[in-house]
C-alpha positions as CSV (number, residue, x, y, z in Angstrom):
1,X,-85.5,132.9,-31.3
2,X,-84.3,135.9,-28.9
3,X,-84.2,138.4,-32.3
4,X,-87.8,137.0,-33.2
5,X,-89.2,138.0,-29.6
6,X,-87.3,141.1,-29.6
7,X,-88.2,142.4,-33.1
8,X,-92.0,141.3,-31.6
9,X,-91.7,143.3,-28.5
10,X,-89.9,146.5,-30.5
11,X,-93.0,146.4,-32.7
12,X,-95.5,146.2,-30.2
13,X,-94.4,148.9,-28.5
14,X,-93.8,151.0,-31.5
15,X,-97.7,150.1,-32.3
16,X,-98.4,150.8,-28.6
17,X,-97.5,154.2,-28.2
18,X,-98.4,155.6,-31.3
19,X,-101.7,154.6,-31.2
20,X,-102.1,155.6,-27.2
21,X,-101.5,159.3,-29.1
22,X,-103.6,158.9,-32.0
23,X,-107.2,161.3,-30.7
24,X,-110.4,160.2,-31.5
25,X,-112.6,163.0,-32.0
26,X,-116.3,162.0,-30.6
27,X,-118.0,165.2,-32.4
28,X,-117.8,163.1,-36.1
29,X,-119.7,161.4,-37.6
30,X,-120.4,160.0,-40.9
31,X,-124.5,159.3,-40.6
32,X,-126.1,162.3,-41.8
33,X,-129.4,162.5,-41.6
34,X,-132.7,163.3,-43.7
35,X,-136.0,163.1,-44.4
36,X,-136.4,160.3,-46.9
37,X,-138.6,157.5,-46.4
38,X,-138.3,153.9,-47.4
39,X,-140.6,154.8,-50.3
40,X,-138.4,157.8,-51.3
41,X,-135.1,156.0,-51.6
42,X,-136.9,152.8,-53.3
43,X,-138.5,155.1,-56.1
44,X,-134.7,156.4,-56.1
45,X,-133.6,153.2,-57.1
46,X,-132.4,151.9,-53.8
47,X,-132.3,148.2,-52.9
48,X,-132.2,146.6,-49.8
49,X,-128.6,145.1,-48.9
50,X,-129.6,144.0,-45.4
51,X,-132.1,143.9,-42.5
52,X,-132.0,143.1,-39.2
53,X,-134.7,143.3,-35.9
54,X,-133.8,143.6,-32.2
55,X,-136.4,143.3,-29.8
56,X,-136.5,145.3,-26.1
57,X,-138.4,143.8,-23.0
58,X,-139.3,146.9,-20.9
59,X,-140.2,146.1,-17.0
60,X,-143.1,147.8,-18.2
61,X,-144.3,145.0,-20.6
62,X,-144.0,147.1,-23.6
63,X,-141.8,146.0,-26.4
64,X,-139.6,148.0,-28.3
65,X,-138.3,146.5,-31.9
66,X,-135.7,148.2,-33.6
67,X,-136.0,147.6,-37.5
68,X,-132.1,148.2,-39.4
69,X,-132.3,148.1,-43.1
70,X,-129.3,149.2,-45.0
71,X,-130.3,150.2,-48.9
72,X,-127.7,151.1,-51.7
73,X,-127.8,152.2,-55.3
74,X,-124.3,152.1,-56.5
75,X,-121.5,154.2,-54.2
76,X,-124.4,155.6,-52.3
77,X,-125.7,154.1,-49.0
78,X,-128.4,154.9,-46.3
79,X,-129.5,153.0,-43.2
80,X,-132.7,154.2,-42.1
81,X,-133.6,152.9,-38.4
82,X,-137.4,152.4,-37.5
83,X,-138.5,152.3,-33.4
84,X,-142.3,151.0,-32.7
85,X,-143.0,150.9,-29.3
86,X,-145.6,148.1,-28.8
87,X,-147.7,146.0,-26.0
88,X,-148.8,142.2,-25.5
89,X,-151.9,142.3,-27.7
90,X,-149.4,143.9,-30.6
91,X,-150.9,147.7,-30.2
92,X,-148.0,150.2,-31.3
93,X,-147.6,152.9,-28.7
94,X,-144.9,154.7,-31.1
95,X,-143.3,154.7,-33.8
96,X,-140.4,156.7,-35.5
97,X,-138.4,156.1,-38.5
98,X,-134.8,158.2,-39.4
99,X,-133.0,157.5,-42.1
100,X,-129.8,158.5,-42.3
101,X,-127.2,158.7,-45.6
102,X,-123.8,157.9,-45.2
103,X,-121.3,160.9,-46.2
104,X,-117.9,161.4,-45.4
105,X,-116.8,162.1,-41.9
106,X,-117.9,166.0,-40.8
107,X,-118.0,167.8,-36.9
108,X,-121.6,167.8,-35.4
109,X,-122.5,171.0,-33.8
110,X,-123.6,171.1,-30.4
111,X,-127.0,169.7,-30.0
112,X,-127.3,167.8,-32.8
C-alpha cells in the first residue's frame, strides 16, 4: 500500500514538473482562414458534419446568434462561423460569415 502511494506520488510529480516546463506558444494556430462560402465548399463536395447556434442577449435588446457548422470531404475540414446581429421584430443589423480550413499548426504574424 506505502509502494502504491509512493510510485503515485513519484509519478505525479514526474508529470508535474515536466508539464509546468512544457511552453505553449499563443501565436499558433491551426484555423486558417479564406474566402469560401457555404456554397463554395458544398459544390466542392463538402458535407455538413455538425451545427450548432448560440444566442447573445445584448443590454441593448439586440441579439447576436452565432451559427458553427463544421463541413468535411475526406481528410479535409473547415468550420465556417456566421454572426447576424439582429432585433426583437427579427431585422438583421449585421451579418458576417468566415470560414476558416483547418491546416496544420503555423505562427500568426502580428495583426492577424
Amino acid at each position: 500500500m506505502v509502494a502504491r502511494k509512493s510510485r503515485f506520488l513519484v509519478t505525479f510529480f514526474i508529470l508535474f514538473f515536466s508539464l509546468i516546463n512544457a511552453n505553449a506558444n499563443p501565436n499558433a494556430d491551426q484555423w486558417l482562414e479564406t474566402d469560401k462560402s457555404y456554397k463554395d465548399l458544398i459544390n466542392e463536395g463538402f458535407e455538413v458534419k455538425s451545427y450548432a447556434i448560440n444566442n447573445i442577449e445584448t443590454s441593448n435588446g439586440l441579439y447576436v446568434l452565432l451559427f458553427v457548422t463544421v463541413l468535411q470531404k475526406e481528410k479535409e475540414v473547415y468550420e465556417c462561423q456566421e454572426y447576424q446581429t439582429i432585433d426583437k421584430k427579427i431585422e438583421t443589423f449585421d451579418m458576417q460569415l468566415i470560414c476558416k480550413e483547418l491546416v496544420q499548426p503555423y505562427e500568426k504574424g502580428l495583426g492577424t
